[in-house]
Backbone as CSV, one residue per row, in Angstrom:
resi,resn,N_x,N_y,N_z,CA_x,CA_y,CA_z,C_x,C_y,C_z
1,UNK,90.343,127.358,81.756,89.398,127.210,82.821,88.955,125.745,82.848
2,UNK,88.745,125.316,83.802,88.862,123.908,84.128,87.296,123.463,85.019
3,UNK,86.448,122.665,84.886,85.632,122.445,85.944,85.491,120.984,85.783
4,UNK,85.191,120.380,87.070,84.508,118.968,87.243,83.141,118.981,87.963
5,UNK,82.407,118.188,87.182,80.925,118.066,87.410,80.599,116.477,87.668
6,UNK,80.110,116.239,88.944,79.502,114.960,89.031,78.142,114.867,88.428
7,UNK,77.286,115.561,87.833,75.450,115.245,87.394,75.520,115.911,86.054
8,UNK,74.972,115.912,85.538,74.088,116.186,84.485,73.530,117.752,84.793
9,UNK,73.316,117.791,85.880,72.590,119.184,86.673,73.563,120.387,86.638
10,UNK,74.943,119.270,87.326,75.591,120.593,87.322,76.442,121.171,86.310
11,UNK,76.885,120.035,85.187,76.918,120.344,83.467,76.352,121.767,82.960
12,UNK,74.770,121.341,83.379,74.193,122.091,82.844,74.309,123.468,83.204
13,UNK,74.385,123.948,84.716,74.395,124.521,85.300,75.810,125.571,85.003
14,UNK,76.962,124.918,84.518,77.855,125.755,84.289,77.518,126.145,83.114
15,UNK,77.051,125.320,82.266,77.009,126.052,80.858,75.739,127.264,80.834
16,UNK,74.568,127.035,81.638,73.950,127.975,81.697,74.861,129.447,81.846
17,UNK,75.375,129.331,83.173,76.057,130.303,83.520,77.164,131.212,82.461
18,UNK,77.427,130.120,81.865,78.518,130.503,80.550,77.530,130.953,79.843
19,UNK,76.196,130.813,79.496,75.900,131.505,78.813,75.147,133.151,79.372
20,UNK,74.781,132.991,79.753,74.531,134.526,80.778,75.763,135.487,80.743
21,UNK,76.944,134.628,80.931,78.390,136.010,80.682,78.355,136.036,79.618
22,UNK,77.770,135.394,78.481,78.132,135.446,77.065,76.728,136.550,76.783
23,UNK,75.828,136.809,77.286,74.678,137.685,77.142,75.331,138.894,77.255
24,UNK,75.873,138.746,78.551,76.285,140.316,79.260,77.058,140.657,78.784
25,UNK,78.033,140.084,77.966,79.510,140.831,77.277,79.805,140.648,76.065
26,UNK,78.661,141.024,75.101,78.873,140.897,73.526,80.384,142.067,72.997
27,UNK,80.735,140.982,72.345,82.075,141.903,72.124,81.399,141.916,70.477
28,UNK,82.230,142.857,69.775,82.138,143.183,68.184,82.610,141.833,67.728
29,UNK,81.883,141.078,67.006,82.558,139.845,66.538,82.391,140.135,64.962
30,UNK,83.285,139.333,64.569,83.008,139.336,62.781,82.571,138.170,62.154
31,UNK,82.402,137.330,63.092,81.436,135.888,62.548,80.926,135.315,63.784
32,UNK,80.208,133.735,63.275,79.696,133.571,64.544,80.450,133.270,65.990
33,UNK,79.616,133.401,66.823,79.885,132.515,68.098,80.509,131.156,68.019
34,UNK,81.285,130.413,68.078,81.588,128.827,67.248,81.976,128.155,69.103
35,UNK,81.403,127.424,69.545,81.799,126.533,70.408,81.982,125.543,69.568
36,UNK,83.430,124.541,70.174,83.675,123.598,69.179,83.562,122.388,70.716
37,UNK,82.741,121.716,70.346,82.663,120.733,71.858,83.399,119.324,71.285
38,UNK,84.433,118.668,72.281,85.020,118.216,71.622,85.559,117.174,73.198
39,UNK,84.731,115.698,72.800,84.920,114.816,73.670,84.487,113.139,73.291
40,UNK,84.559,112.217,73.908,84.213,111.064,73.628,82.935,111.405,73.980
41,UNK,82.214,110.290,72.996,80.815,110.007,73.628,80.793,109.819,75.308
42,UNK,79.580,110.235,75.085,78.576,110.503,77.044,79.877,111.219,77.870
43,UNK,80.201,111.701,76.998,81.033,112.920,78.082,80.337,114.333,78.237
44,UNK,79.246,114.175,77.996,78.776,115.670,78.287,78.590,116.336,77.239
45,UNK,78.911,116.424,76.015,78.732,117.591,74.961,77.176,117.944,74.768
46,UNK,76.109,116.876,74.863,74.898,117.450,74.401,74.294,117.944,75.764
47,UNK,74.469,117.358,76.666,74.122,118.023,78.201,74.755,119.194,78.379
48,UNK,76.099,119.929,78.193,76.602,120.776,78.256,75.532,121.498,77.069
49,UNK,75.809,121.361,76.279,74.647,122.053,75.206,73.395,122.370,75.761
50,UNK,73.009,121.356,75.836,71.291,121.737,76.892,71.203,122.626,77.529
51,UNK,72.061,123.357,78.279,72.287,124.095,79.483,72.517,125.011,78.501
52,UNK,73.121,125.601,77.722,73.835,126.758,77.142,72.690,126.956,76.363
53,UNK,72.027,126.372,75.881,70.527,126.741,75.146,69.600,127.278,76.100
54,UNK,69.496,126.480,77.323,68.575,127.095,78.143,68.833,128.493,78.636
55,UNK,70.321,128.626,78.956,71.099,129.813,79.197,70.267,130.967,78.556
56,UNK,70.427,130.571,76.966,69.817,131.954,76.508,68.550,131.878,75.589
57,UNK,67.717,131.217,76.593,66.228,131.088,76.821,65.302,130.092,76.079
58,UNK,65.808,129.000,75.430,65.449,128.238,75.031,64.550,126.872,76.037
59,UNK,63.333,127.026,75.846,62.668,125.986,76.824,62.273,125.083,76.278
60,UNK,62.263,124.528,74.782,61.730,123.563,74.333,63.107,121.688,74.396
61,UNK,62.972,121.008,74.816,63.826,119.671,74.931,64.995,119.558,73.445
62,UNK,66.280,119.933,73.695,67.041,120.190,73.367,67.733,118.445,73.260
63,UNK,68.153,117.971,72.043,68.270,116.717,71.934,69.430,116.676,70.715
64,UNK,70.240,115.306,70.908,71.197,115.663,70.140,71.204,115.696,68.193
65,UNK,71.562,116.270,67.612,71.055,116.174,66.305,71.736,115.119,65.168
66,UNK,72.206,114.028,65.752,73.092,112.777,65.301,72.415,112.574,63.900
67,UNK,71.100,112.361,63.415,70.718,111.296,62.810,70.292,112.797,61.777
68,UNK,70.256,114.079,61.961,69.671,114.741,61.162,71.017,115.884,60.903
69,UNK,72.366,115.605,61.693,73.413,116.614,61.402,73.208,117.784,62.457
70,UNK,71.967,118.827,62.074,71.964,120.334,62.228,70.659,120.359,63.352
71,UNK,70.196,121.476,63.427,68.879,122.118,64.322,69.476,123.177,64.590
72,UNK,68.066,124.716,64.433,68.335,125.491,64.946,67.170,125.835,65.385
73,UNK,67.873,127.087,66.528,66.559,127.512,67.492,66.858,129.239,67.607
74,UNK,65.509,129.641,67.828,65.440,131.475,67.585,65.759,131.489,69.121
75,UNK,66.707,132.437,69.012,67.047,132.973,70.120,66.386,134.585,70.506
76,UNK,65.660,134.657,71.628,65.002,136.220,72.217,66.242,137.278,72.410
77,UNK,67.272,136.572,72.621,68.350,137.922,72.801,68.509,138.603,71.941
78,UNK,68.929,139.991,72.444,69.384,140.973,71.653,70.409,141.021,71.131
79,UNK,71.728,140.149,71.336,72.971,140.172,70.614,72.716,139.166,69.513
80,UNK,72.179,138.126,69.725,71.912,136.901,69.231,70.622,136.896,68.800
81,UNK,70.784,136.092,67.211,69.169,135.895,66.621,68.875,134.438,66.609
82,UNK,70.040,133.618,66.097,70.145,131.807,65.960,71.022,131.343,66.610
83,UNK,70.414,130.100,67.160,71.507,129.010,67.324,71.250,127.913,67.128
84,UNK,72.505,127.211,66.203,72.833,126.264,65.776,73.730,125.088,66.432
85,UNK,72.955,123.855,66.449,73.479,122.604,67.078,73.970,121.744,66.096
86,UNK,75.480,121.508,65.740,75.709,120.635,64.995,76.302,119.087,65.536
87,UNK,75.900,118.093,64.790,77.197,117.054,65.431,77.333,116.740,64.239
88,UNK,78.301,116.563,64.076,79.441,115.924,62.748,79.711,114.454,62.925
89,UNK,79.350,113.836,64.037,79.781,112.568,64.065,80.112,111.308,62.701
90,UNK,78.827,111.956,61.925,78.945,111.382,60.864,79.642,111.858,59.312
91,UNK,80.251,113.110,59.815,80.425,113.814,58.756,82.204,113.594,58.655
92,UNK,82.209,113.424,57.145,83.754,112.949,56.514,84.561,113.833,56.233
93,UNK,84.059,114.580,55.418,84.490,115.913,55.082,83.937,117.537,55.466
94,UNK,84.492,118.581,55.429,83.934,119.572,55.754,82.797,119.951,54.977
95,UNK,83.491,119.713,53.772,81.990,120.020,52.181,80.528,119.272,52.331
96,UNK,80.604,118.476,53.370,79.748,118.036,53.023,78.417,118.790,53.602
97,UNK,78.681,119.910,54.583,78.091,120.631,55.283,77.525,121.881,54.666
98,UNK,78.143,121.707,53.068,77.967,123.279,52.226,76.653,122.947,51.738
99,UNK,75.653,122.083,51.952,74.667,122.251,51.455,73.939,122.973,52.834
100,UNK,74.085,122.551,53.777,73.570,123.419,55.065,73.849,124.808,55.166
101,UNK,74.476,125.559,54.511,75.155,126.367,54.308,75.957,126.876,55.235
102,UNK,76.958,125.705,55.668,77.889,126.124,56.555,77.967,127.716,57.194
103,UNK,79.446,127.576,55.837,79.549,129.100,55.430,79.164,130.146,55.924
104,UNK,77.474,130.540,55.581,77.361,131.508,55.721,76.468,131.749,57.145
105,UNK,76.207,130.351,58.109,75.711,130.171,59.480,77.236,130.624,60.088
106,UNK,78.551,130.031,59.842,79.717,130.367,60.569,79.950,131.952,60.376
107,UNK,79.598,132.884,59.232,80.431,134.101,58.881,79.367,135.269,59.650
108,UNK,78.138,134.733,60.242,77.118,135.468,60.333,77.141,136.141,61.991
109,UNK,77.525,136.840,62.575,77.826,137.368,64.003,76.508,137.343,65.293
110,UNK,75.130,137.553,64.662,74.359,137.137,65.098,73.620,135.498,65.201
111,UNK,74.943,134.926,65.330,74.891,133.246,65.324,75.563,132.870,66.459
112,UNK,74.904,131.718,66.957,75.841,131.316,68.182,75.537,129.635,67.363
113,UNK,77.000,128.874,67.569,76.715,127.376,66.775,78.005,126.823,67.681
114,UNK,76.900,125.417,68.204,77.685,124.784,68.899,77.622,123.593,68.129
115,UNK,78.840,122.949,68.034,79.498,121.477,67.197,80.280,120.713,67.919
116,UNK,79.468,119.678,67.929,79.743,118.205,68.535,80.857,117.317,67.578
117,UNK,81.747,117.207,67.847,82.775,116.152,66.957,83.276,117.379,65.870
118,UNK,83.623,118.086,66.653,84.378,119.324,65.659,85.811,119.350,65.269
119,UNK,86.196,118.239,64.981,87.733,117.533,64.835,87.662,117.640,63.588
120,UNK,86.341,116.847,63.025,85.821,116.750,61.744,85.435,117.745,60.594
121,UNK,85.425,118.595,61.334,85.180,120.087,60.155,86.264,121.122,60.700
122,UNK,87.419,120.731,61.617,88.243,121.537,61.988,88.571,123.075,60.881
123,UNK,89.151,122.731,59.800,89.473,123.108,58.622,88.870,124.476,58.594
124,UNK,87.119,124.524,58.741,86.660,125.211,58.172,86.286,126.422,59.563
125,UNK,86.406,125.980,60.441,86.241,126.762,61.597,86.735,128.086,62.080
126,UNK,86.365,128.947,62.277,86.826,130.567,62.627,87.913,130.431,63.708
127,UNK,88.816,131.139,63.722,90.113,131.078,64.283,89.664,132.006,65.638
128,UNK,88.986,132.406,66.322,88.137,132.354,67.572,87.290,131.649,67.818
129,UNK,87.272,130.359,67.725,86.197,129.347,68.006,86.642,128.739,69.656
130,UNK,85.814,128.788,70.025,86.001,128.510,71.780,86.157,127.025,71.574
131,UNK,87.419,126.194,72.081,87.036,124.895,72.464,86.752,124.584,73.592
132,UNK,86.124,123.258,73.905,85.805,123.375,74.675,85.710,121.049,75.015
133,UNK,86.594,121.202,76.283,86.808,119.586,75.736,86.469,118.702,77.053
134,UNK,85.755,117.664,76.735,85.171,117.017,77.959,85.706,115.629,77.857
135,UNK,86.185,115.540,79.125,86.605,113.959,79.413,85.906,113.155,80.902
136,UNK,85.784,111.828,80.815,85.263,111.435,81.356,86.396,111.367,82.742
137,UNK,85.990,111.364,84.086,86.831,111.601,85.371,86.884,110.273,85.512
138,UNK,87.820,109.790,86.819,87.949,108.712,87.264,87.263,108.373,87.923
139,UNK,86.338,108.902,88.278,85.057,108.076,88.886,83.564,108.139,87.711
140,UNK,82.842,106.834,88.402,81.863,106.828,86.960,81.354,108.187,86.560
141,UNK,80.548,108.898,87.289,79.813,110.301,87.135,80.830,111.324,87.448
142,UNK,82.216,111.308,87.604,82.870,112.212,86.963,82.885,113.180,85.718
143,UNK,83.084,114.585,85.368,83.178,114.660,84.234,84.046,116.099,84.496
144,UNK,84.837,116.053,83.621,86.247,116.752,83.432,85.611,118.218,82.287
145,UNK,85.716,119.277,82.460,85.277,120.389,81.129,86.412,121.009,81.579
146,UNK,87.119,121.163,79.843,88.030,122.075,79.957,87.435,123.436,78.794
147,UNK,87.496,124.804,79.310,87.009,125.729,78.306,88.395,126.181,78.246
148,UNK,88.408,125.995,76.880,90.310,126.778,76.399,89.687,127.616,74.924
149,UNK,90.162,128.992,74.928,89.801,129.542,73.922,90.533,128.846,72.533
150,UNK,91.695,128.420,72.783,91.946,128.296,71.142,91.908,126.423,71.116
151,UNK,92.427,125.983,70.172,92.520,124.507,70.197,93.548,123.948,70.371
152,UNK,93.181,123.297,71.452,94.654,122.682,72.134,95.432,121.469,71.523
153,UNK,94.957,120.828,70.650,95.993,120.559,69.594,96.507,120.840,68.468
């Protein structure tokens, strides 16, 4: 599935929406939710994020978690209890995340965790992890989202 978004608005706006079908159609999962967002900088990953938080009801300013790794937020839904915002930008190895307790945020089904620069902890990632990959369009406020369930490289 493929979309192009000229704003910030309408970023958001799809990912909201993505998250509302993700409300309505909890399937039996055996770990978490894993969006793996996966683009150059200012292509959208934390704006796309913004929207998918708000999606499933989060109203407090949703910001990227660069300088601190992680953040999570209680989610009101009934399929869902947490969600987790990671960016790895800075992260070398996957281990280095086992003090956060990776692990057991990824194995947990009532988790939804979205990861920014998820190239970087590829390794450790659930083999249903949604990618999800943003490139910048040929015009300035272009922006390219591709949602592909598995990883396209």
């Amino acid at each position: 599935m493929k979309f192009e978004t000229t704003s910030s608005s309408q970023t958001k706006k799809i990912a909201g929406l993505l998250a509302k079908e993700i409300l309505a159609s909890r399937s039996n999962r055996r770990n978490a939710l894993v969006f793996a967002l996966a683009g150059d900088l200012g292509s959208g990953k934390t704006t796309f994020t913004q929207g998918i938080l708000a999606g499933f009801g989060i109203k407090k300013k949703i910001t990227s978690p660069t300088f601190v790794i992680m953040k999570s937020y209680k989610l009101q839904a009934i399929s869902y209890k947490l969600a987790y915002h990671l960016d790895c930008y800075r992260i070398k190895k996957p281990s280095e995340l086992g003090v956060l307790g990776i692990k057991e945020i990824l194995a947990n089904p009532e988790n939804v965790v979205l990861i920014e620069w998820p190239e970087r902890i590829k390794k450790i990632l659930p083999k249903n992890t949604v990618w999800i990959n943003f490139e910048h369009g040929k015009k300035e406020n272009k922006r390219n989202i591709i949602i592909d369930p598995k990883n396209p490289n």
